[in-house]
N, C-alpha and C positions, 0 to 999 in steps of 0.2 A: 217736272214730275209727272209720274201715268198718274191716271184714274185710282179713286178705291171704294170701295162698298163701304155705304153708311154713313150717319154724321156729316154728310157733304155736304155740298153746292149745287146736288143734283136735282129730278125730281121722282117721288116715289114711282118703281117701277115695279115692285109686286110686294104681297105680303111681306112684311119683314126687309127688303131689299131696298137700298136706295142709291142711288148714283150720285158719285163726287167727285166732282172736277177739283182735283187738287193742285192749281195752277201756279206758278209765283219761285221759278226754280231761282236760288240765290246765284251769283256771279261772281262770289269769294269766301273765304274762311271766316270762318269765326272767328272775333278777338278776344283777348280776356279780360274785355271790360264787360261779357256779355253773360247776364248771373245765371245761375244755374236755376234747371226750375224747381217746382216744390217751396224754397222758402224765399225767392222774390217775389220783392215787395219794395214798393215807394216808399220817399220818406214820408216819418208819420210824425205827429204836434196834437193840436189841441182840434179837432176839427173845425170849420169853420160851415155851418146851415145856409143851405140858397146857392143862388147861381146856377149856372147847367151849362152843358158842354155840349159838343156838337161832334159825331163820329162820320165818316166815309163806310159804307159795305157796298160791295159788286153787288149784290143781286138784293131785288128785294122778297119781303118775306111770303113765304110760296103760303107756309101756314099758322094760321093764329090761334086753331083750335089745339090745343098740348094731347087731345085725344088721335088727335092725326099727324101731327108734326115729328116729323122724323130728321131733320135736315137742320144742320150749325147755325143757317141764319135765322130760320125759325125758332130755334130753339134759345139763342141768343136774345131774343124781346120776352119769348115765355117764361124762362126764368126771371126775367125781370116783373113778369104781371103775374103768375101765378106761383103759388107752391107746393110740395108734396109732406110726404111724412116723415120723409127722412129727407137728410143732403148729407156732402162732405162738407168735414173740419177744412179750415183754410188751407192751402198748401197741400193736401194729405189722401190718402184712400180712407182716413178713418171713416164710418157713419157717428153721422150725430143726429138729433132729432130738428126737427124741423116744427111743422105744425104737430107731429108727436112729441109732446113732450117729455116722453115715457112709453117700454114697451117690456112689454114677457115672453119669453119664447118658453113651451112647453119644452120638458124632457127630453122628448121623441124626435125635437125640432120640427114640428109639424102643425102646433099652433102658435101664432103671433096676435097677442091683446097692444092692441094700441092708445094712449091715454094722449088725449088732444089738449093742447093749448088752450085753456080757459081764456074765457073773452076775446076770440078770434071773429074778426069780424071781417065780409068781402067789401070791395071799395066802394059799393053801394049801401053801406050799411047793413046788410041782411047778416046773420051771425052764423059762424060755419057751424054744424056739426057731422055726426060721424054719418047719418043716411047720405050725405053730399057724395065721401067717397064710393058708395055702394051704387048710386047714380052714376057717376064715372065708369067703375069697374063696370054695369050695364050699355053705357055706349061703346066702350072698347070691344066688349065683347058681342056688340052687334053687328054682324056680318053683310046685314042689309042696311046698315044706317047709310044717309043718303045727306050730302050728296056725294062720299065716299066713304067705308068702312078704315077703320083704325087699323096703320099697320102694327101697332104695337101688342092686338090679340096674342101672339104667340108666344111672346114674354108672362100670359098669365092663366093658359092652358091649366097652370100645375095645382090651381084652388080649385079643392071641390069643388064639384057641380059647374065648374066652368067650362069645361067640351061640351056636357050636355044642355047646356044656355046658348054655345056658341051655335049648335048643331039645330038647333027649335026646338030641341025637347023636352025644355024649362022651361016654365015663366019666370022663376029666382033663380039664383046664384045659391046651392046650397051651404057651400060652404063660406058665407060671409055673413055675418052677422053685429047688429049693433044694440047692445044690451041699455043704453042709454045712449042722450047726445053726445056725450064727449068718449065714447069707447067704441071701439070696433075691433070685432075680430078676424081672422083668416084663417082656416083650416087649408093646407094644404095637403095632397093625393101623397107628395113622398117629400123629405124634408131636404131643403134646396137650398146651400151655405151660403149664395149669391142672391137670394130672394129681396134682400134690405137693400141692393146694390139696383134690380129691376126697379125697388118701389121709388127710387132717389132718381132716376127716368121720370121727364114729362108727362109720362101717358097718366099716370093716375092722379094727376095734381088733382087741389079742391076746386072744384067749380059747382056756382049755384045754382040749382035745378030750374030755379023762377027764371031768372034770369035767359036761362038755354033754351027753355020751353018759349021764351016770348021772344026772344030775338031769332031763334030758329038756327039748325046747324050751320045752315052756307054762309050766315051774314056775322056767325060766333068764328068761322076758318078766317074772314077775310076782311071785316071793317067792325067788329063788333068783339070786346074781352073785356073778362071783370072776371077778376081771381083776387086772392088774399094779397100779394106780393108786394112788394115796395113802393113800385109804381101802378098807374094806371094808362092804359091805351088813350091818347087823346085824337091820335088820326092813323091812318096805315093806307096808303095808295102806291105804285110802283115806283114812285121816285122818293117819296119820303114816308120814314116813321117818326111819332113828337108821344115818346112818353113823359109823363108829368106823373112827379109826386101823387102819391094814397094817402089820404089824410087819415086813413083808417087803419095804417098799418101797426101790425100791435109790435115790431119786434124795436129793442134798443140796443144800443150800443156797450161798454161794461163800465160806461160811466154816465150812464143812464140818459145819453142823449138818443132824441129821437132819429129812425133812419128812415128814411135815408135824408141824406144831406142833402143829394140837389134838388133843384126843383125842377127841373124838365133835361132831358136828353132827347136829342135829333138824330136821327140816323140818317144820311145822303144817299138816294142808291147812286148808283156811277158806274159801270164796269170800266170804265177808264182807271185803271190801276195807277197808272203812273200822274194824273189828277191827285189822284189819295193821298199818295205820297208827296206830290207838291204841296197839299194842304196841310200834312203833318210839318214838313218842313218847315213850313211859313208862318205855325204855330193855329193856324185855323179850326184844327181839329185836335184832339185831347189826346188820344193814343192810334193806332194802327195793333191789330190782333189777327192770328190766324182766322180765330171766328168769325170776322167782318171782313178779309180780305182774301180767304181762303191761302192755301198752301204754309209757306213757312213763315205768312204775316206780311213778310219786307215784300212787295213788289218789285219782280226781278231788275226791270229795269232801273230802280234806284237802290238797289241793293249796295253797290259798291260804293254809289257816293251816300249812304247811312252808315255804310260798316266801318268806311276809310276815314271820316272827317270826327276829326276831335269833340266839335260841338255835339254833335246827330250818337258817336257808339256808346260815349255814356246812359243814355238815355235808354237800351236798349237790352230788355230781360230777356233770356233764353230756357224754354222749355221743351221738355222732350215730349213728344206726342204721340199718345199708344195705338200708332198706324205701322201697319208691315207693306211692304210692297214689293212686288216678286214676278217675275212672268210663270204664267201656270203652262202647265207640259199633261196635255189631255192624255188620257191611259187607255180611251175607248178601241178596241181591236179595228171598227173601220170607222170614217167620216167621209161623210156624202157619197156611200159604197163603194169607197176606195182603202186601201188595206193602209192602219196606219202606224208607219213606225215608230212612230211614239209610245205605242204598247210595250214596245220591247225596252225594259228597264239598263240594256245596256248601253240603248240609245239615250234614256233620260241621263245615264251618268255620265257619258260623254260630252253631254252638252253643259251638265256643272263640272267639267272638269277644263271644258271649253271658253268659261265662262272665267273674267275678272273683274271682281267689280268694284275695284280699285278704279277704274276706268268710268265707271256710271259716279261715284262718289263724286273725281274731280270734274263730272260735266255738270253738278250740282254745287263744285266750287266749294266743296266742305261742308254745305250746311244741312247736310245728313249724315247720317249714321250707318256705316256698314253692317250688316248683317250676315245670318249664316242661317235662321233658320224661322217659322210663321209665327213666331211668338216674340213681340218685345222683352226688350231685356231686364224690363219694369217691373213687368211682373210675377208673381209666383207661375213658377212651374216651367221658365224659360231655365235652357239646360247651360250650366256654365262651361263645360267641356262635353263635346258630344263624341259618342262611340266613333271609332278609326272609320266603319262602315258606312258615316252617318256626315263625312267631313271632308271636303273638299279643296284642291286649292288648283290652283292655273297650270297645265300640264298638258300641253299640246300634242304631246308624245302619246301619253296614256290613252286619251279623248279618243284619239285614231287607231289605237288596240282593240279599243271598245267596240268602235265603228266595224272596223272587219269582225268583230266578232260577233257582231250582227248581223252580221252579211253582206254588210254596207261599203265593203273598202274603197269602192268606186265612189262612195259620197251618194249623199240623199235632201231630198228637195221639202224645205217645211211654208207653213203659211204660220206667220202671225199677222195676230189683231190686236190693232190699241186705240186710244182716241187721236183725232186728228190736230193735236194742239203741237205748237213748235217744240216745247221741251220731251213731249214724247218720240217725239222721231227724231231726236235728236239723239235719246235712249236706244231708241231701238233701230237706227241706224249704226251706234257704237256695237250693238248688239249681235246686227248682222256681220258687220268685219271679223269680230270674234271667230262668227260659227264658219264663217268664209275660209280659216286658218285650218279648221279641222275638217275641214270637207263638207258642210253642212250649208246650201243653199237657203237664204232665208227669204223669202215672199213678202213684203210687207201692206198689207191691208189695215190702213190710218183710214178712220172713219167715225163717225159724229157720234158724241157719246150717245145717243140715244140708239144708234141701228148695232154699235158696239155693245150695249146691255143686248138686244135683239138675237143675235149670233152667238155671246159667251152663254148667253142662258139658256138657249137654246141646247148646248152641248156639244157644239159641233166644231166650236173655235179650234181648231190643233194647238197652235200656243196662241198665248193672251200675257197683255201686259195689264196688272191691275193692283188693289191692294185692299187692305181692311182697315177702317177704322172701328174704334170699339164701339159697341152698346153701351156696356158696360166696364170695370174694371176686371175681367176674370178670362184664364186659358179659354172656358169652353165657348166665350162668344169666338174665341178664333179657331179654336182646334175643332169643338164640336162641330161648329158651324162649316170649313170649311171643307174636311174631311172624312164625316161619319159619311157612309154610303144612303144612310135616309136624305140626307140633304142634295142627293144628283135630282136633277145639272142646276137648276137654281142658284144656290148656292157654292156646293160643290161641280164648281165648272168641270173639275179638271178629270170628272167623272173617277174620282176616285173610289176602289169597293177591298177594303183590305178586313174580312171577317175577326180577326184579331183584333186591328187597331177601330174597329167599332166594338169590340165587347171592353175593351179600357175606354174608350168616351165615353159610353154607357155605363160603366159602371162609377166612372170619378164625376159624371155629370148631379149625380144625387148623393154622393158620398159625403159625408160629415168631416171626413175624417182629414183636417188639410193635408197634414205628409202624406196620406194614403193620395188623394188628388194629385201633389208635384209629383209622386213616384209616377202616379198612371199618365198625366201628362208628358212628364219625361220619354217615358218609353213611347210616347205617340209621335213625340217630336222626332225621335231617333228612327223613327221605323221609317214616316214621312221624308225625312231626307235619307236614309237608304233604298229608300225606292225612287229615289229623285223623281218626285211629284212637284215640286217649285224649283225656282229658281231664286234666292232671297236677291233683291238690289237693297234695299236700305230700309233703315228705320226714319222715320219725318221727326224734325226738329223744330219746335214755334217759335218765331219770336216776337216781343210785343215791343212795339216802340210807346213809349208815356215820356209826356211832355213834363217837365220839372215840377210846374203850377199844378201839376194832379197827384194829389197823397191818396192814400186807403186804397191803391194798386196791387193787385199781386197776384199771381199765375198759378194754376192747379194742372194738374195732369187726369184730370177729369171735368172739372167745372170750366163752365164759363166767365167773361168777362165780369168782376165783381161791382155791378152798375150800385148796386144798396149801398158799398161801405165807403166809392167815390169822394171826396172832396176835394175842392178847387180853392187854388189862393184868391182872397178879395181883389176883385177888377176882371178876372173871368169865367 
């Protein structure tokens, strides 16, 4: 599998950006003992308190501070130590309250009262209240905080007085306010339907201001956490994390036991994937997750003997993961002051007309999802039928009508860039044979995800292999993000600037109104694939291996590993 923005295994490479090596391509199909995501889930009983289990992750955790952590394996131990105001219901996109346990959105959707959790306490005993998060909201938005600034500022731009905090031209935050300990409010600039979706992000967990003042930022990023959550941090160094039970954690269960059940979780780093998966098999470790193993979970090489053997597929839940991944088709008229034909839109349809990605599916062995367009198909505002102008399919014949009608009939010479790991050029070698059929030379430039962020962000990549994982659940972390002409080259590589399809992001990006959002989305999607701006390869599929002895299991299309609701059978 390529690379994709966000949520990864990478490390922060600008404001808001993050690199993720999405490595781990499967070697067969799916079978159908393998559950659908959303409502898998292990078997459940009576839970059984104590014990603790032991996990495999490739990489260890980059960051422990939730005001900087932008990246799955850090984010994977923060939700285990810290929490926010909101999260998702199990299985679901719903919001539920979190450490709120209650909240009011004004009329206008433009103020949100937040009503905290009485007797919430952090796992030092200090008792949260509501200045805690207004402390937070202040390091996020410090752009000089040291020893690096939070990349999650730009998720909270939209609360008053927050540009002009971010900017030094506040000392407060004016639009945040806490009328006592257990309340806090939010005034927002314009009323934002995805706002409760941002606050259910790490970035604004509770964290104790005593606490951060004395331990100091660099040693709270890297050996040093105490949030509300389940657990607490008992060690973090690059080859091992030992989280251990909070004995302060106020939350139970719905038959009034206390959570969490284990009493310590070990995280192993390793990049030896195929180690992981030995240990899974041999029962040493508890489950295997996209989160901890990056890509589709199963590590490629032992894909086939987990998917094929009777013992190993039972065992193995499948969820779909709200990632796109596409080669991007640059629009810029020249690169590195050479004229480039990728401008010309009749070259970008020729190349998805060139394109079958029937062919990228089975070099992933089934265990993705074909696509058609930069939006999963998960969520609101993905188009179930797209316009005739907007839809593509394998047409060798057409591809080369195109070409000469770009002036191209003699055929034209491209450069792509992707990361230098085996399953992408494996990609983008099937990639090249394609465009080899319609006359289209492909270059290929495989190089290290870091000099690859370097070059695509830059703007200058011609084509690029990449993809998006969410932020959030919502179109506009993909469409706005990837598309609006404010976000060139950054974000939007592929230098796209279409004055139309920026006055619909902009206007569905603050709209209340959700049909009014899927219509403006809709039409963004359609416009994007008639300008053949991507190329879709597929949607990412996760899957989690759980060993028998672990109940209170179960896979979200948003959340992480559910480490709080965990239990083990007595003797592991």
């Amino acid at each position: 599998m390529t690379a994709a923005w966000k949520k990864g295994l990478g490390t922060v490479a600008s404001i808001g950006v993050i690199g993720a090596l999405l490595a781990g391509c499967g070697t067969n199909s799916t079978t159908d003992n393998a559950t659908n995501g959303g409502n898998a889930s292990t078997s459940t009983g009576k839970p059984v308190e104590g014990g603790s289990i032991t996990l495999d992750a490739i990489q260890a955790v980059p960051d422990l501070d939730p005001a900087i952590a932008f990246d799955t394996t850090s984010a994977e131990v923060d939700y285990a130590v810290y929490e926010q105001l909101v999260t998702y219901d199990k299985g679901s996109y719903n919001i539920v309250g979190d450490l709120a346990k209650s909240w009011d959105v004004s009329q206008d959707g433009k103020t949100y009262t937040f009503h905290l959790q009485p007797g919430v306490k952090f796992s030092n005993g200090d008792p949260l209240t509501s200045k805690d998060f207004v402390f937070e909201l202040e390091r996020l938005l410090d752009k000089n905080m040291q020893p690096k600034p939070s990349p999650g500022s730009q998720f909270f731009l939209n609360i008053t007085g927050a540009q002009a905090y971010y900017d030094g031209q506040a000392k407060t935050i004016s639009g945040v306010s806490t009328p006592d300990d257990q309340t806090l409010v939010i005034h927002l600039d314009k009323p934002e339907q995805f706002f409760l979706k941002i606050l259910a992000m790490p970035f604004l967990s509770a964290v104790d201001p005593k606490f951060v003042n004395q331990v100091g930022n660099a040693a709270m990023d890297t050996t040093k956490a105490m949030g509300t959550g389940p657990f607490m941090l008992k060690s973090n160094s690059q080859s091992k994390v030992v989280l251990v039970k909070n004995p302060h954690y106020w939350k139970k269960d719905s038959s009034g036991n206390q959570l969490p059940y284990l009493d310590q979780v070990t995280i192993n780093i390793s990049n030896n994937s195929q180690l992981s998966a030995m240990h899974w098999e041999q029962g040493q470790t508890a489950f295997m997750s996209p989160w901890l193993e990056g890509g589709d979970g199963i590590p490629s090489s032992q894909y086939p003997t987990i998917m094929n053997n009777p013992k190993y597929k039972n065992l193995v839940m499948k969820q779909d993961m709200n990632a796109v991944f596409f080669y991007g088709l640059n629009t810029k008229p020249t690169i590195d002051g050479k004229p480039n034909p990728l401008s010309n839109v009749d070259v970008r349809r020729a190349i998805e007309y060139g394109f079958d990605d029937s062919q990228i599916v089975k070099l992933n062995n089934g265990a993705v999802k074909s696509s058609n367009q930069p939006l999963p198909d998960s969520l609101p505002g993905y188009v179930q039928k797209l316009d005739p102008s907007a839809t593509y399919t394998t047409d060798v014949a057409k591809a080369k009508q195109l070409l000469a009608k770009a002036g191209y009939s003699k055929g034209l010479t491209i450069d792509l860039w992707n990361e230098n790991t085996d399953a992408a050029k494996k990609e983008d070698q099937a990639f090249q044979a394609m465009m080899k059929n319609i006359g289209v030379t492909v270059n290929l430039h495989e190089v290290t995800w870091k000099d690859f962020l370097t070059k695509s962000m830059s703007g200058d990549a011609q084509a690029f292999g990449t993809g998006w994982n969410q932020d959030f659940p919502d179109a506009s972390d993909f469409l706005n993000t990837l598309f609006n002409s404010s976000q060139i080259p950054q974000n939007n590589m592929t230098n796209y600037s279409n004055p139309q399809v920026d006055q619909w992001l902009n206007q569905a990006q603050y709209s209340t109104d959700t049909e009014q959002r899927n219509e403006l989305y809709g039409k963004v999607i359609n416009q994007v694939m008639s300008d053949a701006v991507v190329v879709p390869l597929y949607q990412n599929v996760g899957y989690y291996c759980v060993q028998p002895w672990v109940h209170g299991f179960y896979t979200s299309p948003v959340m992480y590993d559910p480490l709080a609701t965990i239990w083990v059978d007595p003797g592991h």
